[in-house]
C-alpha positions as CSV (number, residue, x, y, z in Angstrom):
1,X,271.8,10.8,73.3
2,X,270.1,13.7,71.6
3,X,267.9,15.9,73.6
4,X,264.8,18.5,72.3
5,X,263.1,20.8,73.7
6,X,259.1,21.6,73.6
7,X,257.4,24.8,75.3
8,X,253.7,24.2,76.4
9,X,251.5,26.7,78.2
10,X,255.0,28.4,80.0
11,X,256.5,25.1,81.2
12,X,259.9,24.2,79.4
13,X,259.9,20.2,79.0
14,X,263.5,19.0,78.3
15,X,263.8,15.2,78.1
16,X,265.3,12.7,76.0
17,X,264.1,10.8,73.0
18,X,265.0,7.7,74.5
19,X,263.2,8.3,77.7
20,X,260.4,9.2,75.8
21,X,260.4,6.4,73.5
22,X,259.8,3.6,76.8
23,X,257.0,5.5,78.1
24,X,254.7,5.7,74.8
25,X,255.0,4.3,71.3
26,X,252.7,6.5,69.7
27,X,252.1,4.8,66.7
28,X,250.6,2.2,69.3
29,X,248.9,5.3,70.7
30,X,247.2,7.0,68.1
31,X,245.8,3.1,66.6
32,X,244.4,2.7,70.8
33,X,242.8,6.6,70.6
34,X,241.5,6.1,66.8
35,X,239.7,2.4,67.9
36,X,238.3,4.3,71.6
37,X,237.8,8.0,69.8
38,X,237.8,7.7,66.3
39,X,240.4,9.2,63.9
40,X,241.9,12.1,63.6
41,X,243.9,14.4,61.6
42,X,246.2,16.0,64.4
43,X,248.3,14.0,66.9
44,X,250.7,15.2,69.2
45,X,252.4,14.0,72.4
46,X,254.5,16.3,74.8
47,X,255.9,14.9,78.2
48,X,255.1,17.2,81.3
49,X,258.4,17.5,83.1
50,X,256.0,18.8,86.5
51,X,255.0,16.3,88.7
52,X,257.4,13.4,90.5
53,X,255.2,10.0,90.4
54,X,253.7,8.9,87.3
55,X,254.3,9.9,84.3
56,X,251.8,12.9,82.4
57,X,252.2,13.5,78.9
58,X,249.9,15.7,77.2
59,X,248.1,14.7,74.0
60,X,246.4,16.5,71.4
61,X,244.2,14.4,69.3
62,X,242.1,16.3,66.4
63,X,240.3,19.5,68.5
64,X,241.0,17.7,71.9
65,X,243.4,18.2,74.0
66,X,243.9,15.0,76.5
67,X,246.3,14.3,79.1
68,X,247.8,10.4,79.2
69,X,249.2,9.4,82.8
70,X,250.8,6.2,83.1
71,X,253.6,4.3,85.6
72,X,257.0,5.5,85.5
73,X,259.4,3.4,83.4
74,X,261.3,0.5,84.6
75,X,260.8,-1.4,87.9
76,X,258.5,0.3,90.6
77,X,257.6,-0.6,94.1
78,X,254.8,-3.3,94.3
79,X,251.8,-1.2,95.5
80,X,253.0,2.3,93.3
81,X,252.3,4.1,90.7
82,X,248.3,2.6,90.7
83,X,247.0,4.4,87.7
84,X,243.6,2.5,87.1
85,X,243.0,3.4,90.8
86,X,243.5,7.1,90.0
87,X,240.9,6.9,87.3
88,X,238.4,4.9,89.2
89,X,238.2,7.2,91.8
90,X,238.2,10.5,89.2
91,X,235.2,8.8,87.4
92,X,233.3,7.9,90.5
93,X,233.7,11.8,91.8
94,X,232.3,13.4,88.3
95,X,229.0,14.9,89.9
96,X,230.0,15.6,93.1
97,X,231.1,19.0,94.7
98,X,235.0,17.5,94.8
99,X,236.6,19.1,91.7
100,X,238.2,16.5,89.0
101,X,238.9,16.7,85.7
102,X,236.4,14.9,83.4
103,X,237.5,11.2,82.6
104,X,237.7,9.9,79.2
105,X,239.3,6.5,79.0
106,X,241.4,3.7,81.2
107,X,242.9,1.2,79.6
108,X,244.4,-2.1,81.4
109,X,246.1,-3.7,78.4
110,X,249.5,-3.0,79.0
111,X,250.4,-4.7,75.2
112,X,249.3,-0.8,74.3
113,X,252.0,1.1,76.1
114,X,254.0,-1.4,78.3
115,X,251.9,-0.7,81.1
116,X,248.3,0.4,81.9
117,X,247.4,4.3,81.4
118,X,244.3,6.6,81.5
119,X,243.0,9.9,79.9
120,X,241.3,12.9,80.8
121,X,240.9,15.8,79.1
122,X,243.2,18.1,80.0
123,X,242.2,21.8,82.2
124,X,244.2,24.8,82.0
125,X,245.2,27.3,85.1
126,X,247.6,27.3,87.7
127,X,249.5,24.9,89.8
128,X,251.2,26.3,92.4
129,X,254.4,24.5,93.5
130,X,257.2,27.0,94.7
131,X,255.8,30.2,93.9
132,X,252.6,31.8,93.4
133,X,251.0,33.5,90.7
134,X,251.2,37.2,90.6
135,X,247.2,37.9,90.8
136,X,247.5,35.8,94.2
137,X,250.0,38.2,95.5
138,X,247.9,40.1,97.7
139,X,246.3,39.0,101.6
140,X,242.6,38.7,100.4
141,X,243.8,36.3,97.8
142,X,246.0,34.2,100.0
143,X,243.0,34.1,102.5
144,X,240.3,32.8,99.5
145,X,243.0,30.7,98.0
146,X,243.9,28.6,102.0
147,X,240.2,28.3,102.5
148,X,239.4,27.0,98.9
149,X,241.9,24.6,99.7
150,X,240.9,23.3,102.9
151,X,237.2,23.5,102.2
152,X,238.2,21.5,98.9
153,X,239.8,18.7,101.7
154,X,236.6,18.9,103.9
155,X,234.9,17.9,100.6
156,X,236.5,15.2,99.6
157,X,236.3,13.2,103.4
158,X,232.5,14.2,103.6
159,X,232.1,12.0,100.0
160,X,229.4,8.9,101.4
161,X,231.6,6.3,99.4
162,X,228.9,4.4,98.6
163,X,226.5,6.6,97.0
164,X,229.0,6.9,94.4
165,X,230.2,3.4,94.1
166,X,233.4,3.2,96.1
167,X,231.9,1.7,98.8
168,X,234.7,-1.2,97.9
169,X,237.5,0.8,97.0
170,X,239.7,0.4,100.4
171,X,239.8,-1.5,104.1
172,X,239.3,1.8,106.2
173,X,239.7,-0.4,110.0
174,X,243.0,-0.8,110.5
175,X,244.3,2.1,107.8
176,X,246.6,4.0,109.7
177,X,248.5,1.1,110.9
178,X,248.9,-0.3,107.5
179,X,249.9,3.1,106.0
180,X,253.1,2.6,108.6
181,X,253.7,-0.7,107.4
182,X,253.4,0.3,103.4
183,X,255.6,3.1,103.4
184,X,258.0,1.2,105.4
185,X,258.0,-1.5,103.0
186,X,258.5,1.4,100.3
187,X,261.9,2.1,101.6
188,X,262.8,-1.2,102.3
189,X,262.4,-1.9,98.0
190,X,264.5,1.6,97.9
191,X,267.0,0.7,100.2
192,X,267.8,-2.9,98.1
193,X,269.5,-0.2,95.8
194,X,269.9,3.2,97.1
195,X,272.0,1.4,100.4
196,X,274.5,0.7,98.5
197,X,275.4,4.6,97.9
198,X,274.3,6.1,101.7
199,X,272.4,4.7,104.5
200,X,269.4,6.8,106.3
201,X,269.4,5.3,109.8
202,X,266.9,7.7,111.2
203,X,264.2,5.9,108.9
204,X,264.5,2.6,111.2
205,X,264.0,4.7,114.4
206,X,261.0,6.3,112.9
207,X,259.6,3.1,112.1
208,X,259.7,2.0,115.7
209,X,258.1,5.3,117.1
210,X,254.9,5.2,114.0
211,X,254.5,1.8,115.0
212,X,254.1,2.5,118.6
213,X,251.8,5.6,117.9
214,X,249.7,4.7,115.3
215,X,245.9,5.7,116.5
216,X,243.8,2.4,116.8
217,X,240.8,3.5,115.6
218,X,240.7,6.9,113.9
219,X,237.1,8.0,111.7
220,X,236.6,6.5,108.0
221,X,236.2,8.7,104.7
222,X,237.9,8.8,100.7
223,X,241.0,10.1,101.0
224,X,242.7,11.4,98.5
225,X,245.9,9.9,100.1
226,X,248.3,13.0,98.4
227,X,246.6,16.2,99.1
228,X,248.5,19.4,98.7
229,X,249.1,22.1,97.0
230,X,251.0,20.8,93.7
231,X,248.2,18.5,93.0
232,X,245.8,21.5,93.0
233,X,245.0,23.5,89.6
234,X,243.3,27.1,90.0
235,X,241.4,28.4,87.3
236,X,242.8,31.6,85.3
237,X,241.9,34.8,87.0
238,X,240.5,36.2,90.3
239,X,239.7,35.5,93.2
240,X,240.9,31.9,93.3
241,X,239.1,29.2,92.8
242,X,239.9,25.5,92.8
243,X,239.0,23.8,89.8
244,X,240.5,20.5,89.6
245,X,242.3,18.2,92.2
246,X,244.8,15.7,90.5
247,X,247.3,12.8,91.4
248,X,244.4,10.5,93.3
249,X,246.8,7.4,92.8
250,X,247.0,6.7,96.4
251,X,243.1,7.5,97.5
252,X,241.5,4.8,99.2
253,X,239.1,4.7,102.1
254,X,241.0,4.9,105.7
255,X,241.6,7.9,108.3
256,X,241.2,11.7,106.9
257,X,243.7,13.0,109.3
258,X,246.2,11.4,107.0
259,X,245.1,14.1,104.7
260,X,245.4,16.8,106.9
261,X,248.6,15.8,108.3
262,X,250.6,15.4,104.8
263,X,248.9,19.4,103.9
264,X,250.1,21.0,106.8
265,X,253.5,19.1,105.7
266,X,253.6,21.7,102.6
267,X,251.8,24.3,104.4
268,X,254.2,26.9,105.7
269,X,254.1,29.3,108.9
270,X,256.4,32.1,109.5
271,X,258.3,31.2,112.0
272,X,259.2,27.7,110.8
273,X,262.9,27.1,109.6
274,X,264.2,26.3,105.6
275,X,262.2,23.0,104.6
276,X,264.9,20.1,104.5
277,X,263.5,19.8,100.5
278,X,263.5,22.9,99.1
279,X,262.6,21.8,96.2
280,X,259.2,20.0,97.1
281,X,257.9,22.2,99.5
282,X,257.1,25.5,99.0
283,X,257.3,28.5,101.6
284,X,255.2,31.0,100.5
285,X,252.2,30.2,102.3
286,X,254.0,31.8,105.0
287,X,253.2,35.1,103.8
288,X,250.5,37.5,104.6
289,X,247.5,36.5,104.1
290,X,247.6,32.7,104.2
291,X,245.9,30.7,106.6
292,X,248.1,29.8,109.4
293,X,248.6,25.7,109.7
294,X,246.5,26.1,113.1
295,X,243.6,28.3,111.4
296,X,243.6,25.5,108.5
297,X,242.8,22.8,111.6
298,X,239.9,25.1,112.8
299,X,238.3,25.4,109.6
300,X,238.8,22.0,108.4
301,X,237.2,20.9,111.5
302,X,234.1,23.3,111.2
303,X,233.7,22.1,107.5
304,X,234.2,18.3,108.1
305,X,232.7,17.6,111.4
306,X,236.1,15.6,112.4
307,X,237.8,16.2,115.5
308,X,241.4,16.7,114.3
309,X,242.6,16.5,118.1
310,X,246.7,16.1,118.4
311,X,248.2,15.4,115.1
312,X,251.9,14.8,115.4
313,X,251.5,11.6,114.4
314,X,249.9,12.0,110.9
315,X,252.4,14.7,110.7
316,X,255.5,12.5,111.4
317,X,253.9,9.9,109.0
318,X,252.9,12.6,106.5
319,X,256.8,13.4,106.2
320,X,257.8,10.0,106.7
321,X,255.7,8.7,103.7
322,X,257.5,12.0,101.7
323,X,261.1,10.6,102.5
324,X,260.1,7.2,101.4
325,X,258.9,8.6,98.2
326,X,262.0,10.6,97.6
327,X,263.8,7.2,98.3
328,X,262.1,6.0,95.9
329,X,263.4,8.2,93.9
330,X,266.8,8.1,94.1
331,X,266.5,3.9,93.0
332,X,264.9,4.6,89.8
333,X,267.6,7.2,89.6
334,X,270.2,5.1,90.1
335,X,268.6,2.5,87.9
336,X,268.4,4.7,85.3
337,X,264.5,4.7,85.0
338,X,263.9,8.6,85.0
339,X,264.5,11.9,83.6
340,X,263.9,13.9,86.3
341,X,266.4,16.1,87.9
342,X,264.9,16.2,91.1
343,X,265.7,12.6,91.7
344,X,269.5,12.6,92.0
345,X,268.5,15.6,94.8
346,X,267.5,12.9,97.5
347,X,270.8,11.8,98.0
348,X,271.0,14.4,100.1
349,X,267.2,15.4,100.5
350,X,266.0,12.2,101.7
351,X,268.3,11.9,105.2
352,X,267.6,15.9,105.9
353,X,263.8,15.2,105.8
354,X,264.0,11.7,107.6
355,X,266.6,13.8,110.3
356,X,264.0,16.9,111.2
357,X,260.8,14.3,111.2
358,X,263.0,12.3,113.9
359,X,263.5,15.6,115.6
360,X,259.5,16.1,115.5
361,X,258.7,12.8,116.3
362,X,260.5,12.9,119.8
363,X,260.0,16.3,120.6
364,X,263.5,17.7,120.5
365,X,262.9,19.8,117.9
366,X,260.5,22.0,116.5
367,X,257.1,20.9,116.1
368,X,257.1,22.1,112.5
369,X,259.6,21.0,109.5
């Protein structure tokens, strides 16, 4: 299998031909972009290796420079990887003070690329995933950059859905409880496959104690369903500022604390111990400067009006739902349906995480991951 290499904008993008062949056919491409744009001299397509869900390739088409996401290759889990949704919501949120990139196109026909796929055209800046960038490296920084983000989550749970058409976009009575069932049915599809090579016991306890705890009524907003910091791009230069949030395939209307719990999942405090997946969660927002997890809480209730109360719950489901999509993972490793060397990691990754969230869950460890 012969392997190339691309450079885009300082991320290195090593993936094979093959793999890139079943996600686009881009003679099927540029006939869909020259019918919905018109033609074009220049056409390009790059695969962005960032990111663990869908699929982002980056397309330049004449002067424009587009990003294409689409599902994954191979079989996926019956509710993933819901790209249309992503777009919906993206297109709905253009005018408000939530921060998307602009929408171009969705397309359902999945005779174009195997599956259905949208594009937007594509912002430049800085995603921050393990590190930070070196004009951030300083306390006032940190302290602008944790209360654009939290400000930026107040935002997007004070949206009235139906002023911008999305009244009808979720079933917000009753969310929480079905966000325990979902993501247990996420690893149950994983665990068809990934049992077969190591069992993660500690996921069926969990199960048990989320159902027993899930809050019966809780308040309704948009949620954006996978808010933190990796789906978050900052615009080039200082002081920070948030310019676009990304990855809405999982936003729906339901409970905001959801939200909340799966940031302060990635949000790092000083005293808390190595995260059981290094590689997903960063620990730099432990240093000076950042907003603690507990000064995030205040704010975001000031700026939202919601009560954020006791959240060990949404913080045990936040890390739950996290270990379910890492199981996840590991099938379509094991299947053969990715090119990401992350996957293979949660053999490993996947029963650490589900271990400590036990451990936080009953209250015989530390409250933090």
């Amino acid at each position: 299998m012969q392997n190339y290499e691309r450079q885009t904008r300082g991320w290195w993008i090593n993936v094979s031909e093959e793999y890139l062949d079943r996600i686009v056919d881009e003679d099927a491409l540029s006939a869909y972009l020259t019918d919905e744009l018109d033609s074009a001299e220049r056409f390009d397509v790059m695969r962005h290796e960032q990111g663990h869900s869908n699929e982002t390739l980056f397309v330049e088409w004449g002067d424009r420079e587009l990003v294409l996401r689409r599902p994954p290759a191979g079989e996926t889990a019956e509710t993933a990887h819901e790209v249309t949704r992503e777009y919906r919501v993206m297109d709905a949120l253009q005018e408000t003070p939530v921060p998307v990139p602009t929408t171009v196109r969705a397309c359902e026909d999945e005779d174009v690329l195997g599956a259905a796929f949208y594009l937007m055209e594509r912002q430049h800046g800085d995603v921050l995933r393990t590190e930070e960038p070196e004009r951030f490296q300083t306390p006032a920084a940190r302290n602008e950059l944790s209360t654009e983000v939290i400000d930026t989550l107040a935002a997007i749970h004070s949206v009235d859905p139906a002023a911008v058409g999305l009244d009808d976009f979720g079933y917000p009575a009753g969310f929480t409880e079905r966000q325990v069932r979902r993501w247990s049915e996420q690893f149950t599809w994983a665990f068809d496959v990934t049992g077969e090579e190591r069992e993660v016991p500690e996921v069926y306890e969990l199960m048990s104690w989320l159902t027993e705890h899930a809050p019966e009524e809780h308040p309704h907003t948009l949620v954006h369903g996978d808010f933190k910091l990796d789906n978050l791009m900052f615009a080039e230069g200082t002081p920070p500022e948030l310019t676009a949030v990304f990855d809405w395939e999982l936003s729906t209307l339901g409970d905001p604390l959801t939200d909340l719990g799966l940031l302060l999942l990635f949000w790092q405090d000083p005293a808390d111990p190595d995260p059981p997946i290094p590689e997903l969660m960063p620990t730099f927002t432990a240093k000076e400067g950042y907003l603690s997890r507990g000064e995030l809480i205040d704010r975001y209730e000031k700026q939202s009006g919601i009560e954020a109360g006791d959240l060990r719950f949404y913080r045990v489901l936040a890390a739950y739902k996290m270990a379910a999509l890492g199981e996840m993972f590991f099938r379509r490793h094991l299947e053969g349906n990715a090119a990401d060397p992350l996957y293979p990691k949660m053999r490993e990754g996947v029963p650490r995480l589900a271990k400590r969230t036990l451990e936080m869950a009953e209250g015989s460890g530390d409250v933090s991951l």
